[in-house]
N, C-alpha and C positions, 0 to 999 in steps of 0.2 A: 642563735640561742646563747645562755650564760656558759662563759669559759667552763665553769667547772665540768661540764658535760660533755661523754666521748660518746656520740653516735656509733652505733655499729650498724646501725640497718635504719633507712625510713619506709612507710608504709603511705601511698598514693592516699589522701581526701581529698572529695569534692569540693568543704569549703574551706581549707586549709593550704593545699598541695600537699608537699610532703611531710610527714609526721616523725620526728626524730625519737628514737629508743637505744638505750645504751644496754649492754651486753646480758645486765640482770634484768631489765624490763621484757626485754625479749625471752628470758626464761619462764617469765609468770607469764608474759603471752599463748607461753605454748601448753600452760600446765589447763587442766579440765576444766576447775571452778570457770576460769576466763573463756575458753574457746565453747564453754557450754553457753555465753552469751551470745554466740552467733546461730544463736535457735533458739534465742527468746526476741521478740518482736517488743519495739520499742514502746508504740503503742497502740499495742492488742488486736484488736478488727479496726481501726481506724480506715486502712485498708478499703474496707464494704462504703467507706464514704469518699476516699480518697485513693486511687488502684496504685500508685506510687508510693504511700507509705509503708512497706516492708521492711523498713531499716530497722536496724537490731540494737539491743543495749553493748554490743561489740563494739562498733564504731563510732556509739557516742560514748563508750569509754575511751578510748582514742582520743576525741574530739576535749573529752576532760581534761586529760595529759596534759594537751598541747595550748590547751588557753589559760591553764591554773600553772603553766611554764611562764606563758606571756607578763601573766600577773606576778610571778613572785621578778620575774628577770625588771619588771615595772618599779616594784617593789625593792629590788636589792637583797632580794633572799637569794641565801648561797648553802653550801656544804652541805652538813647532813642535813637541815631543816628543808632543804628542797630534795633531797632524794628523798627525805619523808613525804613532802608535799605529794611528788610525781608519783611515788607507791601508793600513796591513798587514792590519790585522782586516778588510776591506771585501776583500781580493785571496789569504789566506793561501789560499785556495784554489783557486786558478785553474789549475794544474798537474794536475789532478785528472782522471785518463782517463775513459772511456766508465764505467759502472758502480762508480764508484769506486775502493774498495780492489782491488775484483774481476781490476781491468786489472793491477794492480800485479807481478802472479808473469809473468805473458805480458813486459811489458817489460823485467824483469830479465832474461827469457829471451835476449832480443836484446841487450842493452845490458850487461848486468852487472849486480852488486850495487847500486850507484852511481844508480841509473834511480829515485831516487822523483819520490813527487809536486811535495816540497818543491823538490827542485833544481830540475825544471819548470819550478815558482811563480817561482823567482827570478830562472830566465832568460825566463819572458816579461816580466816586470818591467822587465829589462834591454834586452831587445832588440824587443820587439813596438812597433812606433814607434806608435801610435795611445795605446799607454798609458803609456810612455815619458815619449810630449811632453806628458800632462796631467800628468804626476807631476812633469818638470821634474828641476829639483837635488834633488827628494826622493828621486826615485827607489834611489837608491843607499842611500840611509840605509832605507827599505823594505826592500828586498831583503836587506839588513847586518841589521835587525831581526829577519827570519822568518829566518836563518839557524841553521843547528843548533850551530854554532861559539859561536855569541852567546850571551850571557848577560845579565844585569843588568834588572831591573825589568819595563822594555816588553818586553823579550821573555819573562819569565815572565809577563805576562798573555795574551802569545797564544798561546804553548809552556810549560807547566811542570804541576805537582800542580796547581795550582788555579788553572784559565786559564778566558777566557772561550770558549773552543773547546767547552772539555768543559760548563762548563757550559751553554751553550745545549744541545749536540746532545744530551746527558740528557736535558734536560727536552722539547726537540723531538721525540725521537725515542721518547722515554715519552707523550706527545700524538698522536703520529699511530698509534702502536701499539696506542692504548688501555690500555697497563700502568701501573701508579702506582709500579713501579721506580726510577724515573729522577727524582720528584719528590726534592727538597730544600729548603730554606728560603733561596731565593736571596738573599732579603731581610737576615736576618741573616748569611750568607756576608759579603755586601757591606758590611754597615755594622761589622765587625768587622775588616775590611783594613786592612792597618799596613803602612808599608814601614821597613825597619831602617834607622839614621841608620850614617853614614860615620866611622870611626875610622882612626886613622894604622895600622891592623892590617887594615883591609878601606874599598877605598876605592872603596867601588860600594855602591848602595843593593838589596837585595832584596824580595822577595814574603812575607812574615809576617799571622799571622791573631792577633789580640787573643785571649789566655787566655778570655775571656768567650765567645766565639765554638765555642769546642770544640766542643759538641756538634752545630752545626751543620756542621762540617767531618767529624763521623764518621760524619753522614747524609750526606752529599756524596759522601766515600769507598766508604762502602754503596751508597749507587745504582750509581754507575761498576761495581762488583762484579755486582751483581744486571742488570744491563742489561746483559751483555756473556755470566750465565750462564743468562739467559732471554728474549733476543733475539737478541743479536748473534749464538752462540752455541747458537741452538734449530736442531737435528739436520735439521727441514726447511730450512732458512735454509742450514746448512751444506753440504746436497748439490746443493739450487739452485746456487748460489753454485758449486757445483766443478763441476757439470754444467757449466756456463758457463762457468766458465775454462776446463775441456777443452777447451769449442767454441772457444774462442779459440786455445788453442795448437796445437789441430788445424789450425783456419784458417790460423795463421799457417807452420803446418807443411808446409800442401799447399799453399802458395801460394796459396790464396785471400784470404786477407789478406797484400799486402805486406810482407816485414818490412823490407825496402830501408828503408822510407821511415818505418817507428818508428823509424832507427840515429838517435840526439839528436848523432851526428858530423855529421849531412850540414846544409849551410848551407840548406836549403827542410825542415828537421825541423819545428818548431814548426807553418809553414803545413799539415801533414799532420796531427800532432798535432790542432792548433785545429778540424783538418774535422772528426775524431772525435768522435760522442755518443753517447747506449745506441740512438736508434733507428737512424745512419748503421752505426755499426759492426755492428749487425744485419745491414741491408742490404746488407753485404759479406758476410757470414758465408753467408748464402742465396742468393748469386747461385750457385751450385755446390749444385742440389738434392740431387741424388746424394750429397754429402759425407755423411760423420760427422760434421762440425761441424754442417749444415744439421741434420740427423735430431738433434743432441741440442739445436739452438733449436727447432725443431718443441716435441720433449718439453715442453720448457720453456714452450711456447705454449697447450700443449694442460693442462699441469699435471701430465705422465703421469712422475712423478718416479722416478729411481731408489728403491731400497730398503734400509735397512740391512740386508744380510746379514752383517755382523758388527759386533761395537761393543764393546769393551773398557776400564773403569776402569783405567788405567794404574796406576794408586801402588794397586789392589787386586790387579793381578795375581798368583796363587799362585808363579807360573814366574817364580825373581827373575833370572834371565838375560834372560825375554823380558823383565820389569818395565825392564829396565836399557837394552837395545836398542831398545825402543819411546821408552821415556822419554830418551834420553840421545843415541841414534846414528840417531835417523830422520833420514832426508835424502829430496830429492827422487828421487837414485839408486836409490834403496833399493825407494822408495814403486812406481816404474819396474818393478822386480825384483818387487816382490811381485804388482803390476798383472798382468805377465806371465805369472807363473806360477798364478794364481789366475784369467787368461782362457782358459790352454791345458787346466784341469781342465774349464771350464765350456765349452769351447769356441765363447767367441766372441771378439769383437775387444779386444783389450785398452784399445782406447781407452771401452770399455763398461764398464769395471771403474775406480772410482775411490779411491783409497786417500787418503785423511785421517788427521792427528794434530791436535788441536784442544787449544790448554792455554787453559784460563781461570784468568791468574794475577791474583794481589790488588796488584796493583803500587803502587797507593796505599797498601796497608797494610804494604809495608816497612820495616824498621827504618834506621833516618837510616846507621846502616854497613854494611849491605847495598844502600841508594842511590851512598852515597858509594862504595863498592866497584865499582859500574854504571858508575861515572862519571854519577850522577844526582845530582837535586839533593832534599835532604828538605825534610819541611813545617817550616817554623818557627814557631814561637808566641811572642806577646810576654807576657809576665808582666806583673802590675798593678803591678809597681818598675819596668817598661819593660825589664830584661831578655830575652836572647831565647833558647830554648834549642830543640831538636827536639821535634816533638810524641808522641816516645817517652815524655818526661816527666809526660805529662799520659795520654796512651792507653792502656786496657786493653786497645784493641785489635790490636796492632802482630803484624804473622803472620809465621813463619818458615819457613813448613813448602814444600814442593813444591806446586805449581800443578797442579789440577786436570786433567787428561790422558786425553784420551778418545782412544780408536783408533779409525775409522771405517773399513771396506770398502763401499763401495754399489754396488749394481750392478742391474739389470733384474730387473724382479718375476720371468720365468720363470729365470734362475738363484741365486734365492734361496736357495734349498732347498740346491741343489749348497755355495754360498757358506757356508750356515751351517752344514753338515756336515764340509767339509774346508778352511776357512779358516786354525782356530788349529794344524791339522798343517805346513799349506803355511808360515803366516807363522814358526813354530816353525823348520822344516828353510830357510826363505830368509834370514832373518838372524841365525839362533843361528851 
């Protein structure tokens, strides 16, 4: 690893070996916000399709450390800018609710748009005094780093196309899944990393991959695709996953879970927050047997999953009205409206009926003006004259097309049959 760094302790990974931490990394290791991610599951029920993914957002912070290390030691990042680097990579994920992403639709419920994980991350960063006082005067340039406002270098290795976020949880999450999706050639990713020199026309260094490196970035690109359209994204995974938020916003609906105390306004938030992990917020969800929240963790216990009773190719649908209203104008409202009316045909509770819109888009494989039109950033390539251009110039594979859009309705094995007979009438007359 880079001179500047004194190991005090490594920690065994699978894909790594051992994992080096220097004396204050291992203090934020042991404080709560962090050892509270070894009881948040990486990703959610994945598990019920995979019985080996149980790995935690713990280990793939770990796993961030030590490849956003690789890349600045790549790089020639030294001093404080890499102890800033290793603090953010060690903590980007601390904001991160009970089940992950899972929590994420329930807190915006409460809170607003505004309610990610990120923001979280940066206010316990800020104000949790146990990780605070080891971070010291960092802390602030941490929290400034994981920011989404921020740009330049260290923050495109922990946030951008080609970060060490993404690439650990690929290849992590392609190892505990068992899929070879997610592999890449991590090795030449890394030894092809360039970051662009500073001109009186740009005066900030960025994230660039050596021309030589191409084809390794358009296996990199492909995994991110393929892991997101045969995991992240697998149809059981999807209705787990919404069963479970149901049961959440159910809970949070009938007062079985407080939402008092997710509002991120009230000054004792975070301490309610930090209680939170997949097995505690279980145990709220269950204290109310009788609920509908209860009966669909049960489900979920038991394995007894809903059913697609309907499923629709969106960019194949015949009906270019519905092609347009699925694809274009689906909202949570909506999803609400078609719930209801496709529980009152089957007659049962409409919190039994779950409607889904699922896009698996290629966002890596954007063209640099369709990025820059996002307000994103494109991949850049260095040329062997040390020019730097978009890796449109180099790729045959840059996609412009619509993102992949599936319509999901699931609902209980006995109204299946009802579901898949009068669904596309019902969704037809609810939001044409």
């Amino acid at each position: 690893m880079n001179r500047t760094l004194t190991f005090e302790a490594h920690i065994r990974d699978p894909l790594y070996g051992y994992i080096g931490l220097t004396w204050n990394e291992l203090r934020l290791l042991d404080t709560p916000p962090l050892q509270r991610l070894r009881r948040i599951k990486q990703l959610a029920n994945a598990h019920l399709v995979y019985p080996a993914a149980c790995h935690t957002r713990f280990e793939h912070s770990l796993g961030v450390l030590h490849v956003a290390t690789l890349m600045a030691r790549q790089l020639q990042i030294e001093g404080d800018d890499l102890t800033t680097l290793r603090y953010a990579a060690l903590l980007h994920d601390i904001g991160h609710g009970p089940f992950s992403h899972v929590f994420e639709a329930p807190m915006r419920e409460v809170n607003g748009k505004d309610a990610t994980h990120e923001a979280i991350t940066r206010r316990i960063i800020r104000e949790d005094e146990e990780v605070n006082a080891i971070l010291g005067e960092a802390a602030e340039d941490v929290a400034a780093l994981l920011s989404e406002d921020q740009n330049g270098i260290l923050h495109q290795i922990i946030s951008g196309n080609i970060d060490a976020d993404k690439m650990d949880y690929l290849r992590r999450d392609s190892y505990h899944t068992g899929v070879a999706y997610g592999n890449f050639d991590l090795e030449r990713v890394l030894h092809t990393l360039r970051k662009t020199q500073k001109t009186r026309f740009r005066q900030r260094e960025d994230l660039a991959v050596h021309e030589k490196g191409i084809d390794a970035i358009e296996s990199f690109r492909l995994a991110r695709f393929l892991m997101h359209a045969q995991v992240y994204y697998h149809h059981t995974n999807v209705v787990a996953n919404g069963m479970l938020q149901r049961a959440i916003k159910v809970a949070i609906r009938d007062g079985v879970v407080d939402a008092e105390k997710l509002r991120n306004g009230r000054d004792d938030f975070l301490e309610h927050y930090l209680a939170l992990d997949d097995a505690r917020l279980l145990v709220q969800v269950l204290t109310r047997p009788e609920s509908t929240a209860a009966d669909l963790v049960g489900r979920l216990e038991r394995r007894d999953l809903f059913k697609r009773g309907y499923e629709s190719n969106v960019s194949q649908e015949e009906d270019y009205l519905l092609r347009y209203q699925l694809g274009t104008k689906f909202t949570p409202e909506r999803a609400q409206t078609i719930e209801r009316a496709v529980a009152e045909e089957c007659g049962c509770d409409p919190d039994y009926i779950v409607a889904d819109l699922v896009k698996i888009e290629n966002s890596l494989f954007k063209s640099a003006s369709t990025l820059l039109e996002e307000d994103k950033f494109p991949f850049l390539i260095e040329r062997k004259d040390g020019t730097v251009t978009e890796i449109d110039s180099f790729s045959t594979l840059t996609y412009n097309g619509e993102p992949r859009t599936i319509f999901y309705l699931f609902c209980p094995e006995e109204h299946r049959q009802t579901v898949q007979e009068r669904a596309g009438e019902i969704i037809a007359g609810t939001i044409g």
